[in-house]
N, C-alpha and C positions, 0 to 999 in steps of 0.2 A: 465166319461172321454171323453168329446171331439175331437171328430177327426176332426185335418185338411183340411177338403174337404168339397165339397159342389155336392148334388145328384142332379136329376131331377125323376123325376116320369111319369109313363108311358099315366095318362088319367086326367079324370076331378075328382078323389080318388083315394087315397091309396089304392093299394090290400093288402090282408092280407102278402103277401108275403113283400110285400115292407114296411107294419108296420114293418115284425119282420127283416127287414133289417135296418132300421132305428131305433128303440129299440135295437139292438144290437151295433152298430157303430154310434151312436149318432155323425152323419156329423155336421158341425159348424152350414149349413144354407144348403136351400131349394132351385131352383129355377125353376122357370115357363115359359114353354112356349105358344104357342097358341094351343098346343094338350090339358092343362090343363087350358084353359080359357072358362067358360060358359056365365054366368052371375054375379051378384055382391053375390048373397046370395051363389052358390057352392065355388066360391076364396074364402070369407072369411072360410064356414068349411073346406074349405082343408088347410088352414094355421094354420090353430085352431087347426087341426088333428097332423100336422106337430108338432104342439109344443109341443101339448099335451106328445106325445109319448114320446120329448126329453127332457122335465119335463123343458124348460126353456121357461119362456113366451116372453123374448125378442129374442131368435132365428132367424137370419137373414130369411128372405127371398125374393128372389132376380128375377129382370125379367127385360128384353130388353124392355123398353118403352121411344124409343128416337122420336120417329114422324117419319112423312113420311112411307116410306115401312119397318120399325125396328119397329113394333108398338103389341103385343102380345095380348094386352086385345083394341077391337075392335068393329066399328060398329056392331049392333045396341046399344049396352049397354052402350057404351065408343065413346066419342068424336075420331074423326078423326085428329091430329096434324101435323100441318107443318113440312116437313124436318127441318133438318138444314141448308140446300142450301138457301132457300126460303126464309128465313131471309132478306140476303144478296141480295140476288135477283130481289125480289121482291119488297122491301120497301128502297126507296132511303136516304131517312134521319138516316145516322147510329147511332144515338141514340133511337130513333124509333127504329131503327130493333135488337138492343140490348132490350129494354125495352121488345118488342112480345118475345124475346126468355127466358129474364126470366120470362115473364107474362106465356107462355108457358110451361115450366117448374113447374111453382109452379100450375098451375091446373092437370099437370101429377100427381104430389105429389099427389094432391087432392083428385083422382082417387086411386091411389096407397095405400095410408094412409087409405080410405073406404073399402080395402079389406085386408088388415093386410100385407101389403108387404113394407118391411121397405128399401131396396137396390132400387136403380136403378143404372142399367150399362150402363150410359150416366153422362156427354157428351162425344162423341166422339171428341175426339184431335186432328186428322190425318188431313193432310192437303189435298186439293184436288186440285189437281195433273193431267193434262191435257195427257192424253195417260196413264194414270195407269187404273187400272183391275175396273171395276164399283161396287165391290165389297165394298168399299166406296163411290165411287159417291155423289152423293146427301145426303148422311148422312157426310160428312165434311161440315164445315161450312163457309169456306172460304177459297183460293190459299195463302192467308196471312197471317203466322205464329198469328204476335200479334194481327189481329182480330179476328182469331179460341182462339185465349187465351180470350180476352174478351169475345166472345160470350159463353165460356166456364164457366165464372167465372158468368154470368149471369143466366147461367142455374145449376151449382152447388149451388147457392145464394136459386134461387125459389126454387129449391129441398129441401133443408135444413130446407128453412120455413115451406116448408109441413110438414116437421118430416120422410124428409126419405134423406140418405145418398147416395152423387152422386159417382160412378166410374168412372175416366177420364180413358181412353180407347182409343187405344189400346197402350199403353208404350214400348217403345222411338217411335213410328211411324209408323203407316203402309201404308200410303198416298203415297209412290214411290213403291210398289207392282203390282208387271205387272200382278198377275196371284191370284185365291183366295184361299185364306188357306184354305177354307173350304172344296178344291179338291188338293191343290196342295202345294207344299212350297213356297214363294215366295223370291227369292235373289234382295237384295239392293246392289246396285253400288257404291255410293255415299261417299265421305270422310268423315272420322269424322269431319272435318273443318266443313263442308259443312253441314253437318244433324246435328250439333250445333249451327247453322243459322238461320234452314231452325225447321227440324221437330221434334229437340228435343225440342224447345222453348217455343211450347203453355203447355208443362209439366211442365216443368220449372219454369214458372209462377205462374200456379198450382202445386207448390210442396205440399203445405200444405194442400190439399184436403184429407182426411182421408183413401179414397181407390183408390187404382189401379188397371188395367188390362193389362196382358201385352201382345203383337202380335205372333203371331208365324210366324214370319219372319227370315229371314239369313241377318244380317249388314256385308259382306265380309269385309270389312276393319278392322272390330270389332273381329268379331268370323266367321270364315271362314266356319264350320266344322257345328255349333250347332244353331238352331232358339233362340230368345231370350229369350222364353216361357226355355228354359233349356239350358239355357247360364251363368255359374256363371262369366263370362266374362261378358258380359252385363249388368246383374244385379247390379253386384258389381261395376264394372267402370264405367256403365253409367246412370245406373238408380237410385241406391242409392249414388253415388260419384257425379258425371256430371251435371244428373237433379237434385239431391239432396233431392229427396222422400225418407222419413222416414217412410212414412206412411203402412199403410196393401196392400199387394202383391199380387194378386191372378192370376191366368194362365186364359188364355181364355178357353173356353171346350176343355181337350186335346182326346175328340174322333172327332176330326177334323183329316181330310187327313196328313195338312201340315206335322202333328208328325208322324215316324212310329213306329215299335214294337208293343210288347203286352201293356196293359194297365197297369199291376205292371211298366213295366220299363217305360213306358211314365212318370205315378205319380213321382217313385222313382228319374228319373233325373231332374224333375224340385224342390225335396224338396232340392236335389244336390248341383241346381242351386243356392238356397236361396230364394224360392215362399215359402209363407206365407203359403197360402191356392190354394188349386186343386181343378179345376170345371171338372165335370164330368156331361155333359148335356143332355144326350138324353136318359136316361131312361130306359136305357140297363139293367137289372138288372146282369148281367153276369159278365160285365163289371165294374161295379160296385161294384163288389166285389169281383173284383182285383182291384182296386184303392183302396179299404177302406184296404185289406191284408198289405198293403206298407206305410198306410199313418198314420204317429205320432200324438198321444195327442197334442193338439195346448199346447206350451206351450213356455216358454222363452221369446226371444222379440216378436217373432211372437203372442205369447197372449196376451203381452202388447199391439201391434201393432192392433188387433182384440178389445180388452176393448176400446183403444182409438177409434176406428172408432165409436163402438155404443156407446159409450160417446157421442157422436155429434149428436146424435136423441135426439132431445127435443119435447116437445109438440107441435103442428102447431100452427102458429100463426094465431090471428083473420081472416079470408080470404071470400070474399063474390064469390061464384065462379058464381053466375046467372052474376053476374055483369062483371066479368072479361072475361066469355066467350063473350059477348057482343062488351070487348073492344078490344082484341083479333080480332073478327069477323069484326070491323069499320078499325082499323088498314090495314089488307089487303083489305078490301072492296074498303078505301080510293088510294091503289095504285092501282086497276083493271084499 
């Protein structure tokens, strides 16, 4: 039986403890940070361990590898990747600088697909927003709703080739956040009009991308009371109504500040809300089970919504990466 959620693990392997956590609550999916990245031979057995356990071999698992400073698996083993700033930035010719992002992308895949990790939680969608928290920063890709949506669609594209499925992040917005969710909540001003415009748009666009993630932010105009992470207000009017995403749900980590309470009622109010799937990231083992106590069998659309996402993993297509790091490398070389 499948549980809704998604764990994190404490090191570079499973402790015994954390097998017989995971053999008992069989999470949907895995995901990794840089406390559990060595080299390319320990990623692959800890995802091989991962599946082994959950007796399914296509078993998500998932990790932050957007470029710039969001990059988990790192020098020396792993190339070092442009923000998404830097795109824009740097390279004047914007079709150029769309081409490097999804040339970029599809060697992240590269990367990814060599160590059994099938998710990536990119691209970031938020717009960047001049006096917002740096908390985004340089991981937005542009001030410009429709060039964050093309550069988005460019990097969803290269992923896809890889054979690993992108999450547009963070849903409806979190590019007008003065403060970081990772310590704090952050409240949005802004009119529905206005964040229909502006930062609900590069999703929008992106509806049909297979997965999401959503902010844990406060829309005051929207939901006065509740972040959108557990907002059936939001979710339901804006995210699956407004933006028009059908696709799979999932919360950002809610052992993040922004949420309070214990971990049962964090989990419990975002399945409330209408999230598919709960990320539970830092490897708490405690913690972690109280999210797994609360959290349902994936099943109904939320299952259909999960089948379809890995529906969209296919095999990577032909890809020469000696070459593309190269062209990548001439790209910015040529704007210095």
């Amino acid at each position: 039986m499948v549980k809704a959620f998604v764990c994190g693990c404490a090191g570079l392997a499973l402790s015994e403890d954390e097998k017989g956590f995971i053999g008992r609550n069989d999470p949907w999916g895995l995901i990794l940070f840089k406390r559990n990245v060595a080299d390319p031979a320990q990623m692959r057995a800890l995802t091989a361990s991962f599946r082994q356990i959950v007796g399914r071999g296509d078993a998500p698992v998932l990790i932050d590898q957007e470029g710039g400073r969001v990059q988990r698996m790192a020098a020396p083993n792993w190339q070092a990747y442009p923000s998404a700033s830097s795109f824009e930035a740097s390279l004047d010719d914007p079709g150029l600088a769309l081409s490097a992002a999804g040339l970029t992308a599809r060697l992240i895949a590269h990367d990814l697909h060599e160590v059994g990790v099938t998710i990536d939680c990119a691209p970031v969608l938020d717009l960047a927003r001049e006096g917002a928290h740096q908390v985004i920063g340089s991981r937005a890709f542009s001030p410009d709703p429709r060039r964050v949506a093309s550069f988005g669609r460019a990097v969803a594209e290269g992923l896809l080739a890889g054979g690993v499925a992108p999450v547009m992040k963070h849903i409806p917005g979190h590019g007008r956040a003065m403060v970081d969710s990772h310590l704090e909540l952050p409240v949005v001003e802004a009119s529905p009009a206005e964040l229909a415009q502006t930062d609900f748009l590069p999703f929008a666009a992106l509806k049909d991308l297979p997965i999401a993630m959503t902010g844990h932010v406060v829309y005051r105009a929207i939901d006065p009371e509740r972040p959108a992470t557990i907002s059936r207000r939001v979710v339901e009017t804006i995210v699956r109504a407004e933006i028009g995403f059908q696709g799979l749900l999932l919360t950002d980590d809610i052992s993040m500040k922004a949420l309070g309470g214990d971990f049962a009622s964090r989990a419990g109010a975002a399945f409330a809300a209408g999230i598919d799937i709960v990320l539970h990231c830092n490897g708490d083992l405690a913690e972690a089970r109280a999210v797994a106590s609360v959290t349902p069998a994936l099943g109904g659309a939320s299952l259909s919504r999960a089948a379809a996402a890995l529906a969209r993993l296919g095999a990577p297509k032909l890809f020469d990466a000696a070459s593309a790091r190269k062209e990548l490398a001439a790209a910015f070389a040529r704007a210095a």
